[in-house]
NUPAZA-886709 format. One record per atom (N, C-alpha, C): residue in one letter; x, y, z. Coordinates in pm, whole numbers, plus 50000, padded with zeros to 5 digits. Example, Ala and Ser with C-alpha at 12.3 -4.5 7.8 and 13.67 -1.06 7.14 Angstrom:
2
a513194943150780/a512304955050780/a513204967050780/s512854977550708/s513674989450714/s512905000350787/
! end
This chain:
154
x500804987950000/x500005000050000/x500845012650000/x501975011449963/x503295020650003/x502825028849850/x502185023749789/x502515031649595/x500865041549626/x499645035349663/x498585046649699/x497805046749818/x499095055049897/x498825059150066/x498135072149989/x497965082449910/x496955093649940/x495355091649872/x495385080349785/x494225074549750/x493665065349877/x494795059449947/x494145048550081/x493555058550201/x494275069750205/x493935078150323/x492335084550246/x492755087750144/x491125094950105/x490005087550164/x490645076350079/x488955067950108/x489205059050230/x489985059450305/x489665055650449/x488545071150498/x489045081250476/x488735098350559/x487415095050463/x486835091550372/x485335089050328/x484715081650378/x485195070450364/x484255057550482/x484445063250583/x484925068550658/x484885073350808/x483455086550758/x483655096750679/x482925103750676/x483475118050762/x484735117350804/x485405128950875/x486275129650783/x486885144850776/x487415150450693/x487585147350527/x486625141550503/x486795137550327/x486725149950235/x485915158950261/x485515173250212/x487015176650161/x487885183150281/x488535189350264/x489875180250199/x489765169450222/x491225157050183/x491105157050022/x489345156249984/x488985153249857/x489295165249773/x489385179349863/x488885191149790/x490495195549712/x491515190449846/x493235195749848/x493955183349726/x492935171649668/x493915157849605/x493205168749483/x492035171749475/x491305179249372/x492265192149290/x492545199849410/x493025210149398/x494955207949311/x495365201749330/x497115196449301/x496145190949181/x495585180349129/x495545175548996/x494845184548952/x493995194648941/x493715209648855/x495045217948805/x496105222748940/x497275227948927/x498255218448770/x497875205448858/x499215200148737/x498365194548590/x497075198248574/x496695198948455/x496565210648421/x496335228248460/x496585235348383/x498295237548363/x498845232748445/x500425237748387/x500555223448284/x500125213348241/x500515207548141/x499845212848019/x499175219048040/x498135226647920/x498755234347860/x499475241947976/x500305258047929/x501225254647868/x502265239847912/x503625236747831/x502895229547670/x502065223847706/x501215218147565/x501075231047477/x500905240647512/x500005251447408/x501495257947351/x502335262947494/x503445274447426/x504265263947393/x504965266047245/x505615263047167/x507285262047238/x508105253647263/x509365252147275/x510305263747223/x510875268847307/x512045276247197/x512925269847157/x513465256747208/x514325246747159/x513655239247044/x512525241447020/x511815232846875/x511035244946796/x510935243346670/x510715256246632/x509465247046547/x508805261946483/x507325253746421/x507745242746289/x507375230746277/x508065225346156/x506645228946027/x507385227445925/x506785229345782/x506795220545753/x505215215545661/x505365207545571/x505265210745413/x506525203945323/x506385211645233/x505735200045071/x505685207844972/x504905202644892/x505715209044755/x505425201944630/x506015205844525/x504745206744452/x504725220244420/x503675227144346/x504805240044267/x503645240044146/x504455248944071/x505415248043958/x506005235543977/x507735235643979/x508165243144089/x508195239844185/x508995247244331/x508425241044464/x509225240744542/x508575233444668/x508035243244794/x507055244544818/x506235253544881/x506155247545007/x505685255845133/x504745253945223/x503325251045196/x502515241545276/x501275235945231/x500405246645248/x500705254545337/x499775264045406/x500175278545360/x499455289945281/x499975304145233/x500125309445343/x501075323245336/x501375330745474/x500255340845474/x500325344345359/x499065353945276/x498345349245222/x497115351345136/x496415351245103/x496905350244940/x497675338244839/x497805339544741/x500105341444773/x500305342244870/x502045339644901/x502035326345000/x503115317344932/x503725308645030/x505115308745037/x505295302445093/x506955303845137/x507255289145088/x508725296245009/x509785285944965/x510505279245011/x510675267945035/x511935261045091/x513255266945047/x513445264244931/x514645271544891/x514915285444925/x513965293744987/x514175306245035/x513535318044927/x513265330045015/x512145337244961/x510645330544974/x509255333344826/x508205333744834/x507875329544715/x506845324044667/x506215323044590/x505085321744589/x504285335644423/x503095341344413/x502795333444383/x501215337244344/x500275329244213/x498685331444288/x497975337444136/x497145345744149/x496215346444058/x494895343143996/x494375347543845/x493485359143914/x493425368643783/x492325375843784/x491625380243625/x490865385443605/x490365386843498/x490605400443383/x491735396843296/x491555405843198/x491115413043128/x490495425343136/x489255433243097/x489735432442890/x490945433342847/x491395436142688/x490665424942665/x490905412042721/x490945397342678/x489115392642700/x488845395942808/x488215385842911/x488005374242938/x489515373342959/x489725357642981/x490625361143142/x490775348343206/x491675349543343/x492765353843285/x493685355143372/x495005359243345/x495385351343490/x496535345643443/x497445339043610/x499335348143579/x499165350443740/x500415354143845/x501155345143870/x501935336143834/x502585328443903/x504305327343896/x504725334543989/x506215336044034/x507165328544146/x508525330144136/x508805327844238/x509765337544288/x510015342744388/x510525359444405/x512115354244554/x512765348344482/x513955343344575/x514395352944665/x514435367644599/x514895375144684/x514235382944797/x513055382944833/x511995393444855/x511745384745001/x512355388445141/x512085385945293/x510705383145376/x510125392745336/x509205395145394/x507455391545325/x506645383545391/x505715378945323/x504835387045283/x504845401545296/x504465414545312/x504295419445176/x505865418045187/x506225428645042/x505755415444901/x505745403044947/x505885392944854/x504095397244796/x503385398644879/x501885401544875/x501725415544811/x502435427744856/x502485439144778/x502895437444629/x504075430144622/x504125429644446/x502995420444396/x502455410744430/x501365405144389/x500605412344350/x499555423044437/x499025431744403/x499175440444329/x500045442444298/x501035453944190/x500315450944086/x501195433444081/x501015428743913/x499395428943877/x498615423643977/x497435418143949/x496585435543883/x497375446043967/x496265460043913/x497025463143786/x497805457643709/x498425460643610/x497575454943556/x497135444443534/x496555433743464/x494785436643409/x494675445243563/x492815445743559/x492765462743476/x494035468143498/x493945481343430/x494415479143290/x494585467043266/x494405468643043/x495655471743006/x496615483643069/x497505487242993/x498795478542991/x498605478642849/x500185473542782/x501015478942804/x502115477742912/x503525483542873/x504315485742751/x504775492642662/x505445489742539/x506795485042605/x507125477642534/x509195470642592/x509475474342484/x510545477242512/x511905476542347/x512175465742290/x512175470342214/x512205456342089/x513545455742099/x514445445242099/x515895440642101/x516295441841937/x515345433741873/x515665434041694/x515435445641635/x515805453141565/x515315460741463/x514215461341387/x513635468141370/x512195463541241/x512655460241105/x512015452341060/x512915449040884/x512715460940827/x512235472840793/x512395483240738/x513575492140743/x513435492840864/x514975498640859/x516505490040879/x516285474440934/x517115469240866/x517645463940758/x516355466640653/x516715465240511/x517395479140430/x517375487940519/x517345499640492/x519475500040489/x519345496140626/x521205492840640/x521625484540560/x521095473440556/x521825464240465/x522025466440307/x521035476740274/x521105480940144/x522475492240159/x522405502640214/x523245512540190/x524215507340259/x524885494440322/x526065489040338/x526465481040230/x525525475540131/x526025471840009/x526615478039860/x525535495139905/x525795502039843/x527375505839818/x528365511639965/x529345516140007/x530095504139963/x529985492640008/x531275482439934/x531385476239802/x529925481639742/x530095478539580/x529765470239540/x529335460639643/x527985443739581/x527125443739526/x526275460039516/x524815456939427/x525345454639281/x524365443739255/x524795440939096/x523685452338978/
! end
């Protein structure tokens, strides 16, 4: 009886009917204590263990399962990756966002350029880019008066 003397004393102090109240109230009171402090170490997170990720290969790229934002997840390989449709007013067809932004920290800013692109998209306008090639007009234009100067036109 050496392993439950405070369970043997209880319920001896019950069958007697003297002091059980208060024996029952104090065994009560210690297993409340040591179930909310196992609650509290259950809930707060370890600083020696940190939150683990599970990750997933979507994209071509391996993501977190879960977005940080709304349309950003986080990369294993580091940084974020977008992805986003919205609807093209030129087209009206969807249009999809889908990046991966290695350099960009913060899940913040990863969500601000998202938004960027996506009001580019719903506002119609075409950026013009530079054309790298020449237009054939005026590169027919050189190639003629460089044939001219070395004397090949027949």
């Amino acid at each position: 009886m050496e392993t439950n003397d405070v369970s043997a004393t209880t319920m001896d102090a019950s069958a007697e009917g003297k002091e059980s109240a208060p024996a029952l109230a104090r065994t009560q009171q210690t297993l409340d204590v040591a179930l909310v402090k196992r609650r509290a170490s259950a809930q707060e997170p370890s600083t020696s263990r940190a939150k683990r990720t599970e990750w997933v290969e979507r994209w071509r790229d391996v993501i977190a399962t879960e977005p940080e934002l709304p349309g950003v997840w986080r990369r294993q390989a580091g940084g974020f990756h977008v992805h986003a449709r919205t609807l093209d007013p030129r087209t009206g067809k969807m249009r999809e966002v889908n990046w991966a932004l290695p350099n960009v920290t913060k899940a913040r800013d990863a969500f601000a350029w998202l938004q960027a692109e996506l009001e580019k998209i719903r506002a119609g306008t075409v950026a013009s880019q530079p054309s790298v090639s020449p237009q054939f007009r005026n590169y027919a234009n050189d190639v003629f008066q460089r044939k001219l100067d070395l004397g090949k036109v027949r």
